[in-house]
Structures are given as structure tokens and as C-alpha cells.
N, C-alpha and C positions, 0 to 999 in steps of 0.2 A: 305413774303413767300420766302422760298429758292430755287434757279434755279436745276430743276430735272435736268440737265445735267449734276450738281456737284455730283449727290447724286451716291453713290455707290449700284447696286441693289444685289450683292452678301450680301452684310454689310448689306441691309434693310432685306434682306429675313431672314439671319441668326438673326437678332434683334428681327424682327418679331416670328421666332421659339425660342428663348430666354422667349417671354410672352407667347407662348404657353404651351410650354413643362414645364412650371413652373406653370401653371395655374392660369397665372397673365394677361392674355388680357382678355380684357370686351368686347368686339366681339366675343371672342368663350364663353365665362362663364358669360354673362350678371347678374346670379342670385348669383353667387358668388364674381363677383370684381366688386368695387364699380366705377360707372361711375367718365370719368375724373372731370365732375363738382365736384362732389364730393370730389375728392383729391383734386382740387383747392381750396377745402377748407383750405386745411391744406400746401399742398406744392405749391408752386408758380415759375411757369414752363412758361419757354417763347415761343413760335410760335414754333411748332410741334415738340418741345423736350418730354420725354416720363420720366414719373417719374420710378427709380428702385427702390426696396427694399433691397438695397444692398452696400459698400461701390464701390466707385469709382475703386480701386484698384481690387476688386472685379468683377465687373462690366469688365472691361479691357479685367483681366485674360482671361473671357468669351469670350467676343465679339470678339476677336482681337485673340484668340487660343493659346497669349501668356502666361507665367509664370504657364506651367504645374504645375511642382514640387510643386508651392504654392499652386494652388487648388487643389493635388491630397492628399497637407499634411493636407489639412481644409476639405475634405471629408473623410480623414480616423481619425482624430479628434471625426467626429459625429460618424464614426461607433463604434470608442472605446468608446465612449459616450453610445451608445444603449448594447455594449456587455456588457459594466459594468451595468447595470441596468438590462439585463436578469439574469447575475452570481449574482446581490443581492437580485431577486425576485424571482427566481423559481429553487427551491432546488431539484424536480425530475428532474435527467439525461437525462430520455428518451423526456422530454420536454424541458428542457435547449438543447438538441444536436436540436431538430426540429427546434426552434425558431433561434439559432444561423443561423443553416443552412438556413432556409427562409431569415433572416435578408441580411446574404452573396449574396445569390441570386437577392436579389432584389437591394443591392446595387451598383452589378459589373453591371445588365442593367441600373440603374439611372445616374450611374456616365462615363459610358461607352464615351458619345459623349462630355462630360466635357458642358454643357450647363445648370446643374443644380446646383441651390444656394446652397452653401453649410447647409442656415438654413429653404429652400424647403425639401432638402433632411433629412434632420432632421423631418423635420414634418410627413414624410410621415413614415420614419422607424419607429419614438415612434409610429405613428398610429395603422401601423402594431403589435406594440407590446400590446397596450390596446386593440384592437380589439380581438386582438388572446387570450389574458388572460382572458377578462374580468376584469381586474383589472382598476378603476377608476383613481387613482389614487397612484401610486406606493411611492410615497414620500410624503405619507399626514401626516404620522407618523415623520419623520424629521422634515418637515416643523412647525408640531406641537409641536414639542420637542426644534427645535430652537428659537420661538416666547415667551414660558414659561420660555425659559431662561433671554430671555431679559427683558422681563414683571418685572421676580422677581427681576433683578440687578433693574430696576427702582423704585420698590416698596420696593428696601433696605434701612434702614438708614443711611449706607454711603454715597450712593448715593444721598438723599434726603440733610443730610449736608454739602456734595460737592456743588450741585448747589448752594443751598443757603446763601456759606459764601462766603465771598467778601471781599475787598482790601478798605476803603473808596474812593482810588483816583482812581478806576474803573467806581465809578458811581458817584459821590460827586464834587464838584468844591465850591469852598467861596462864591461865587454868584450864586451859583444852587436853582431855585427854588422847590418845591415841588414837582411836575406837571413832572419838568424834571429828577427827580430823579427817578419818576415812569416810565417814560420813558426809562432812561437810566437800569433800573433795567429789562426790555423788552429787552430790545437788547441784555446786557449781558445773559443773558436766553435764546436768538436766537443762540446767537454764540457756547455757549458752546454744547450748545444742536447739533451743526452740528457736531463740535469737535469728540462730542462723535459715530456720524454714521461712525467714521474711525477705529472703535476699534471693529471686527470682531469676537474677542473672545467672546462676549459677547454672541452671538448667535451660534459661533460654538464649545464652549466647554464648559465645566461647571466651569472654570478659575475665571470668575467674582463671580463668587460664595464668593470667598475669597478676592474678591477688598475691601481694605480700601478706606478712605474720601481722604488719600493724592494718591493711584490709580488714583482716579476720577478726582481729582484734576490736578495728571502729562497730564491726556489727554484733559483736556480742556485747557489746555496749549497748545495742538498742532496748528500749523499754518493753516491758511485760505490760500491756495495760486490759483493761476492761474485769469488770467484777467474780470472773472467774480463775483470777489467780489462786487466790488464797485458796479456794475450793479444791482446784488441780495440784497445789501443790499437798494438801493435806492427806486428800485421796491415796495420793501414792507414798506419801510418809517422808515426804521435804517440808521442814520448815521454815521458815521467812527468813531463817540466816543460812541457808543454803544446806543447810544439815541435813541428814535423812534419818527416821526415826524406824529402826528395823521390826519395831513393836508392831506397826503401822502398816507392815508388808503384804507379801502373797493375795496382792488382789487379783481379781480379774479383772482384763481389759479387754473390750471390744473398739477396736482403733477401723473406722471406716476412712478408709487412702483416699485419695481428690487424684489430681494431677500426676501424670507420669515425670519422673524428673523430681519434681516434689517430695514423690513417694519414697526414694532415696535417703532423703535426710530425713524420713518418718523414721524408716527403716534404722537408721542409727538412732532414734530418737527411743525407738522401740529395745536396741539393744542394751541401754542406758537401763530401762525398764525394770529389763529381765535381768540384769545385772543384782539392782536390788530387790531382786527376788518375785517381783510377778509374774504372770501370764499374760502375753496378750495373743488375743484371737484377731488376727489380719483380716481386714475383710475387702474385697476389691471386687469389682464390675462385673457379670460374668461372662459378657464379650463386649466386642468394640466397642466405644463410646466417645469418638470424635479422639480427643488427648487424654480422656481418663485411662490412669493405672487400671489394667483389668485382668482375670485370673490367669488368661493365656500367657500373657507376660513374663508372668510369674516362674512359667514351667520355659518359654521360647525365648527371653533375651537372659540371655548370657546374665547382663550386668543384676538384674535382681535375682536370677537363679542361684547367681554365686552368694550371695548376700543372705539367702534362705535354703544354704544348701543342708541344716539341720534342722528345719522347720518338719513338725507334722502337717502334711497336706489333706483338705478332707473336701472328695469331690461326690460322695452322698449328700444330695438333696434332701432328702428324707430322713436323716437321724433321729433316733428314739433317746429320749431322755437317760437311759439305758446306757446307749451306746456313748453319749456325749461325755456320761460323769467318767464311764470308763477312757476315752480318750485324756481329759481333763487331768487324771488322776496317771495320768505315764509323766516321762520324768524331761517330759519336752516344755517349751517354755511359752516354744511360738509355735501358732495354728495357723492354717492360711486358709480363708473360705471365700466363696464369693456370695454376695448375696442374693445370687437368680435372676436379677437384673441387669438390662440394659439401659436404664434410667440413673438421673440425679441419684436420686432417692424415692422409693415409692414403696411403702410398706404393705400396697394391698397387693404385692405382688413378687416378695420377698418370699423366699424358700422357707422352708420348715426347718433347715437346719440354720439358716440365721434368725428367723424367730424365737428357737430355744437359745441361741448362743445370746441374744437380744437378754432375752428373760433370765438366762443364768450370770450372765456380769454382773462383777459390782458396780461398775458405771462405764460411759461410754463418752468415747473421744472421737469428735468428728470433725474432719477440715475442710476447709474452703469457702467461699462465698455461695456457691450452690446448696451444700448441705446448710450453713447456717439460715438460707431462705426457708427451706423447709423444716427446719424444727425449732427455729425462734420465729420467724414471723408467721407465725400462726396460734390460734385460743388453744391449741390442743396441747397438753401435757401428755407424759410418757410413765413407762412403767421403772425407767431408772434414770438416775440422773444426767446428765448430759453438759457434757464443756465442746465447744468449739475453738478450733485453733484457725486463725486467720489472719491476713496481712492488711495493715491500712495505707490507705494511701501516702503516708511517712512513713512509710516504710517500719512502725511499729509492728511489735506481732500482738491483734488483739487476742485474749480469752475471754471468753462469757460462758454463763449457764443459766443451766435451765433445772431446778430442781426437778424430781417425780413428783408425780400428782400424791399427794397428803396419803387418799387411799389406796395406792397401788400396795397389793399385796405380793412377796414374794417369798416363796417357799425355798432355799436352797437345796443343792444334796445334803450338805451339812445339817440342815434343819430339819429336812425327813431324816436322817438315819440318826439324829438324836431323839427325836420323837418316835422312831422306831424302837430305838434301845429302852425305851422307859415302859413300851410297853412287855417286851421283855423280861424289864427285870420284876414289871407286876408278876407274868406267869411263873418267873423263876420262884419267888416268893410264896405264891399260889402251891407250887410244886413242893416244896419244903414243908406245907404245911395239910401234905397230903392230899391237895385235888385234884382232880382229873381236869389238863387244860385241854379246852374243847374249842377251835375255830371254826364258826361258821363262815362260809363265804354263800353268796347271795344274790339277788339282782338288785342293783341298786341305781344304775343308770341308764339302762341298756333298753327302758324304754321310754322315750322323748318324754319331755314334761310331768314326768309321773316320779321322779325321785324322794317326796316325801313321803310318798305314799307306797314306796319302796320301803324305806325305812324305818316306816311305821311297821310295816308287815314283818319286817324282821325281828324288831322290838318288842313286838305281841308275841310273835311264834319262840323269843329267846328266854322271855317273861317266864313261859308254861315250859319250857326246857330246862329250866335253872329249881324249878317246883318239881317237875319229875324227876332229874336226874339230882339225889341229892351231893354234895362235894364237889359238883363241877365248877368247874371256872371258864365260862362262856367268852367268848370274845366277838363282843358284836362290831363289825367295822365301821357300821352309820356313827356308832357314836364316837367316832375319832374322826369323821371328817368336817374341817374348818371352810370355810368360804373363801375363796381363792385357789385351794386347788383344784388340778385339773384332771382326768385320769391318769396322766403318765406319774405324776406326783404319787395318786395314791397308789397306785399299783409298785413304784422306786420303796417307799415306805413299809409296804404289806408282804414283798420278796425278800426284806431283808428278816422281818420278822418269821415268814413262813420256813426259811430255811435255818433257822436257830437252831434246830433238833430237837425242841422241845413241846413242841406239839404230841399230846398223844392222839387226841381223835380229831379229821378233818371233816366236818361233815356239810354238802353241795346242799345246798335248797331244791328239793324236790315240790311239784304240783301239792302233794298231798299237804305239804309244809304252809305251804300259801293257801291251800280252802282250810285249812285248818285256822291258822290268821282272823281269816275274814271270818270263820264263824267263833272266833274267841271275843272277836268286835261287834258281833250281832249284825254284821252287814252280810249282802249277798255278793258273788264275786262279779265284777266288771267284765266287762267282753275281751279288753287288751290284755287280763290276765291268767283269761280261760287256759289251762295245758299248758302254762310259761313253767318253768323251771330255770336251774342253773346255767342248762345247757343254752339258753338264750342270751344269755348275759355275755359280752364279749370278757369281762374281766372274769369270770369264771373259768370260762375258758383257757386263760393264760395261767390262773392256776391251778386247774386240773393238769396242766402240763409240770409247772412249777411239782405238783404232790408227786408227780408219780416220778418224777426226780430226787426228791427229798426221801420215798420209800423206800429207793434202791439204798441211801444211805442210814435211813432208821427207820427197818422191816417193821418193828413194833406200831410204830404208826399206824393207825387204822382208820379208811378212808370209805366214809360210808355218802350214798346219796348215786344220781345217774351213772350209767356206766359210763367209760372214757369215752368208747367209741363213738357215745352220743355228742360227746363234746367238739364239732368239726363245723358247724356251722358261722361262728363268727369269732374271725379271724384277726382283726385290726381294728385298732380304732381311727376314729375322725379324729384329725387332728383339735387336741384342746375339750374334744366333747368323750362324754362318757358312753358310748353305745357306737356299733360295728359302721363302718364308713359307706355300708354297703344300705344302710338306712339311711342315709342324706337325703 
């Protein structure tokens, strides 16, 4: 913790109205920003630093009052942004002069005290501008006209005998076996195929129209630069001779889209992917956003519907750790999500179901110049790696990364259900040598700030249980949890063990269990733990559900502690936190 004598309270209060006036604190707008657990998902932030959506430099301008001229030149940027989008949508005068003028208005009070983002303030103007037309979307017609462009360069025959002719010393070596030639015929496939997301014409003008084989050909010549090649290609299991290593395989990918048109050549970039066997999770805008690719798209132009007509689509906001490994684990390659925004990128305000797809990839690909602002130019590290894909002004295609922060921890499915299974085969063992396996569950989170003292309670009352009941094999769960997980973790973990069949006795933490605790400690009991039991604890509750599922399939089981009925009180959790949502 840092010494409040250091802290400046002009600078906290102004920071503090910084997440206000932006409608980014989750103390005033709980139902709108997503709690900090939840961005820990994604960003990893040290002892009471406060994640922005915003570059550092950015970020400064604000806080600090300095470098006017620059944010007052990136607020009138957005407004020439919104005027140009009235002067191409609305051809009556008497509505073009209204909107213009409302836009004015509202922009000289937004930007008046310079504390608003310059792509807040954007959101709020385009708002204003769909609200007042009615119009859904203002660029569905470009977006759609750029997508078909690209579709058709790729479904031309120059294009098709561009990729597919080759140099033999590209993929061939005198000692190459079969195996590596199909390999190395992947990679060259991978590469060119990025080559080509640098060549904009393709999507912006009807130019490709007339590309010949040697066109295609000059641009897949173009260079890969910036220090996240080697990384990109390792990740997915190409190596530097264009080879692909199938050892290397079945990652997951979280691939965030930029531009519509663009998105096109992702999309084969993407099929290359899953070709050598990963997954990637599509993630797009989740409505208009000027020319960004967004989910509507997805499902209403023709040209990416047909491109993603085998894709699993997943339009829950809300997905449980549960529900994601079970999707994860079907026999589909590609997911299409969007990320709940109508922004660049803003992670305080990303869904639940892209914070866990965040947290479950093995790294993440993001394109364009928008996202690269937000997650390279800024101090803030993330909870997985990160490459961006982008075009330089030669028309190279850069890559760069960004490592995860040192200590981000991440738990997978794979890592709980191997850590599930070990403690399994303790009990299996346990069983063979005659004991009674006995799981306790307990409260252990379910009351704010009190978890060690949860655990300790269980640890005392498991102590005197393992003394009384002689032969038992207790299973206390405090002491299987690590630091970084989160409830949903432990609960993926504790369901697979619960439902092993090998449980004989479940027994729920009753009151009596807990003043018993505290008088085996010589302490008197606390006021927030007077009358708690199991039935308090929201993970109890899930497996008081859980048990009396597992009984109808092994009757023998026997389930001591509250009755069911008393188990109705807490239903869900907060997302990322251990205890019922309804305690926020």
C-alpha cells in the first residue's frame, strides 16, 4: 500500500472525475462498467493503479492539463469525423443545419473542461447522431461494398494461381520429407496470406479488379517486419523456413477484426489457422462503428455470412466459465463473438463473455492502427500475450508484441481438470486403503474481505474432525486454493472432483461447525459470522445443487449439514469475485 501522505488529493479527485465524467467508474455505473475483477481479467494492474482506455500520452494530456493543442487537435479530429458523416447522410438542409448545430453544441460542453477521451467523445456524438436519425447504421452500404470487393479478388484466378505457385526452394530441401513439405506449403500460405492484409486497394477501390498473378505475386513479396514475427510465427507452430510444426498446434486464438473489407482477408488468414489445427475466437464490434467490421455483419452481409457459414456463433453476454470450456471443447474451429462494445477498444466495458475468452486464449491477435494505440502505447501490460498486425506506410505489413505482464497468472481448463484429477486419485488411493472420503464444502468467500479467516475456520473445525472421526480422509478446499484463481476456476475444479463417484460423505458447514471453530481457537465469534452457515456461501449453494445430482447417481452417498431448501438464497456470482452479485 502506498503512504497517503505521498498522494496528491487535487490529482486523486481530478482522476477520480476523469472516470466519471467518461462513464468509466464502476462505483457510479455498476450496470455499465465492468467490475475491476473482471478487467483483471484481461489487464494486469499492480496495488491501486486504475486501468484507462486510453493511450498514456493521452492519459497525461488529461490528468496533468498539459499538451492542450494536442487534445484540442484529437477532439476536433472526432468532430470532423461526425460532420463528415452528417454531410454524407442527410441531404435535406433543414436537417443537416439542426444536426450540425446540436452536434456543435454538445461538443463545445464535452470538450469544454478537456477531461473527456477523445474516443468517449466520439461515442457519444455518433450516438447522438443514430439516435436523432434513426439510421442503424450509416456505413452498412460501404462496409458491404468493401467486403465484396475482396471476396471477389480472392475468388479470382489470379489470385488463386498466385498463391499457389511456388519457387521449389521455398518449400522443397534434397532431404525433405513429405510430411515437411505439407508443412512447409502451410506456412508459405500463412505468410503470403498476411502479405496480402497490406494491400488496401483491395477493399478500397475497385483496382484489384484488374490484378494480374504477377500483382499478387509483387505483394506477397512484401516484407514481414517489426519484432513480433518470430513470436507470431512460433505461437502458431511456423517456423522461419516457412514450415509448420504440428507439435506446436491447437492453440487458441483470440483474433480482435479492425476494418470491414480488411476483415475478409483476416477471415482467410483465419482459415489458414484452423487448417493447422487451432481455434480461433472472432471477435468484432458489437454495433456500428463508423467502417469497423461489427457482429451485425456477421449474421446481415451476405459476403462474411457466407465465409462463417460453419462458424459457432455466441450472442450470450454473460458466459460462465462452464458454459465456454463446453463450447470450446465441440468440434467447431471458429467462434464469432463480439466484444460489447462500440469503441476502438475499451476494456472497462467489454462483456463478460469476452473477458473470459480474453483470459482463456493462449494469446491474442489484434489489427490495425486503432488497436495498436491502445495496447502498445501505453505502461499497461495484459494478462496474455499480444501481436498486432498492421500496415506501414510502404506498404510493409508491420508485427509487434507485447509480452503478458511476468506475473499474470492463468489457470486453464486443462490446468484445473489436471489438478482436479490429482486430487482424485489422492481419494482413490485413500479408498483402497480403507477410508472414509469425506468433503467438506464451506464458506470461504462469500463474505467480503474475510477469506482467510474463512479458511482458517475450516482448518480448525477439519483439524478436530480428522481426531474424531478416526480413518477419514477429509478434503478441505482452502487448501487447494492458489492465488489467481477466481471463483469460476474454483468451482470448474471442485465439479469435476464432486462428481467422480467417489465421495462417500458430503458434509455443508453448519453454524454449530463455525462456533465450534472459534471456540477450538479460544476466540469469541464476530458479528458477520453470528448464524452464517453454508447456506450463505454462494458456492455452496452450487453444490448443494451439484450433490443432490451426484445422489440420484450414487444413493450411497450421504449428505449431512442444512437442508436443500435452505439453500435459495445466493444464486450467482459477481463476476471474478467470490460471493453472491447481489452483495456488490
Amino acid at each position: 500500500m502506498s503512504d497517503k501522505k505521498n498522494k496528491n488529493p487535487e490529482k486523486e479527485a481530478w482522476t477520480t472525475a476523469f472516470f466519471i465524467e467518461n462513464h468509466l467508474d464502476y462505483s457510479s455505473y455498476p450496470d455499465h462498467v465492468s467490475p475491476p475483477e473482471q478487467v483483471r481479467f484481461i489487464v494486469y494492474t499492480e496495488e491501486e493503479k486504475r486501468y484507462y482506455p486510453c493511450s498514456a500520452r493521452m492519459f497525461d494530456a488529461i490528468i496533468n492539463g498539459s499538451h492542450s493543442a494536442f487534445l484540442q487537435e484529437k477532439y476536433t479530429e472526432v468532430f470532423k469525423k461526425i460532420l463528415r458523416l452528417i454531410d454524407y447522410m442527410i441531404k435535406v438542409p433543414a436537417e443537416k443545419l439542426y444536426l450540425e448545430s446540436l452536434i456543435k453544441i454538445k461538443f463545445k460542453h464535452e470538450t469544454r473542461d478537456e477531461i473527456m477521451i477523445p474516443s468517449r467523445l466520439e461515442k457519444r456524438l455518433l450516438g447522438i447522431f443514430l439516435n436523432r436519425t434513426q439510421i442503424e447504421d450509416p456505413y452498412y452500404k460501404v462496409k458491404a461494398l468493401n467486403n465484396r470487393r475482396v471476396s471477389n479478388a480472392l475468388e479470382s484466378k489470379a489470385f488463386k494461381k498466385a498463391l499457389n505457385r511456388f519457387n521449389l526452394p521455398e518449400i522443397f530441401s534434397s532431404n525433405a520429407t513429405l510430411s515437411e513439405i505439407k508443412q512447409n506449403i502451410k506456412g508459405l500460405e500463412f505468410k503470403r496470406l498476411l502479405a496480402l492484409s497490406s494491400e488496401p486497394s483491395l477493399w478500397k477501390s475497385d483496382i484489384a479488379a484488374n490484378f494480374t498473378e504477377n500483382d499478387y505475386l509483387k505483394i506477397f513479396n512484401r516484407k514481414l517486419t517489426g519484432d513480433g514475427i518470430n513470436h507470431l510465427l512460433q505461437f502458431t507452430g511456423i517456423s522461419n523456413k516457412n514450415g509448420f510444426d504440428q507439435k506446436k498446434s491447437n492453440k487458441k486464438i483470440l483474433w480482435l477484426t479492425d476494418e470491414a473489407g480488411e476483415v475478409i482477408v483476416d477471415l482467410a488468414i483465419i482459415d489458414c489457422l484452423t487448417n493447422m489445427g487451432h481455434k480461433v475466437i472472432i471477435c468484432f464490434k458489437e454495433g456500428p462503428l463508423f467502417t469497423k467490421a461489427d457482429y451485425h455483419d456477421t449474421l446481415e452481409d451476405e459476403t462474411i455470412a457466407k465465409r462463417l457459414d460453419t462458424a459457432f456463433f455466441i450472442s450470450n453476454k454473460n458466459l460462465s466459465k462452464n458454459e465456454l470450456v463446453n463450447i470450446l471443447r465441440t468440434d467447431k474451429n471458429i467462434f464469432v463473438i463480439s466484444d460489447g462494445t462500440r469503441e476502438n477498444l475499451n476494456f472497462l466495458l467489454t462483456s463478460t463473455t469476452f473477458s473470459r475468452f480474453f483470459k482463456e486464449a493462449d494469446f491474442i491477435i489484434s489489427r490495425g492502427n486503432d488497436q495498436k494505440r491502445r495496447l502498445f502505447n501505453t505502461s499497461f501490460k495484459f494478462t496474455q500475450d499480444i501481436i498486432n498486425i498492421s500496415t506501414n506506410t510502404d506498404k510493409s505489413v508491420e508485427i509487434i508484441y507485447k509480452p503478458k505482464h511476468p506475473k499474470a497468472l492463468k489457470f486453464s481448463h486443462k490446468d484445473l481438470e489436471a489438478k482436479a484429477e490429482t486430487i482424485i486419485c489422492q481419494m482413490k488411493d485413500a479408498k483402497k486403503n480403507g477410508m472414509t472420503v469425506i468433503f467438506y464444502s464451506g464458506i470461504i468467500g462469500s463474505i467480503p474481505g474475510k477469506i482467510e479467516t474463512a479458511k482458517k475456520i475450516m482448518s480448525v473445525f477439519i483439524q478436530f474432525l480428522k481426531k474424531e472421526a478416526a480413518g477419514a480422509f477429509i478434503i478441505n478446499p482452502s487448501e487447494y486454493y492458489e492465488p489467481g484463481m477466481d471463483a469460476d476456476d474454483l468451482m470448474y475444479m471442485w465439479e469435476i472432483v464432486q462428481r467422480s463417484g467417489i465421495i462417500d460423505t458430503w458434509r455443508f458447514q453448519t453454524y454449530n461447525d463455525i462456533a465450534r471453530a472459534f471456540k477450538l481457537m479460544g476466540k469469541q465469534i464476530p458479528p458477520e459470522w453470528v448464524g452464517k452457515d453454508a447456506t450463505f456461501s454462494t458456492g455452496c449453494t452450487k453444490e448443494m445443487k451439484i450433490a443432490e445430482d451426484v445422489i440420484q447417481k450414487h444413493p450411497e452417498m450421504q449428505i449431512i449439514g442444512p437442508a436443500f431448501e435452505k439453500f435459495m438464497r445466493r444464486n450467482e456470482y459477481a463476476v471474478g469475485k467470490m460471493f453472491d452479485k447481489r452483495l456488490c
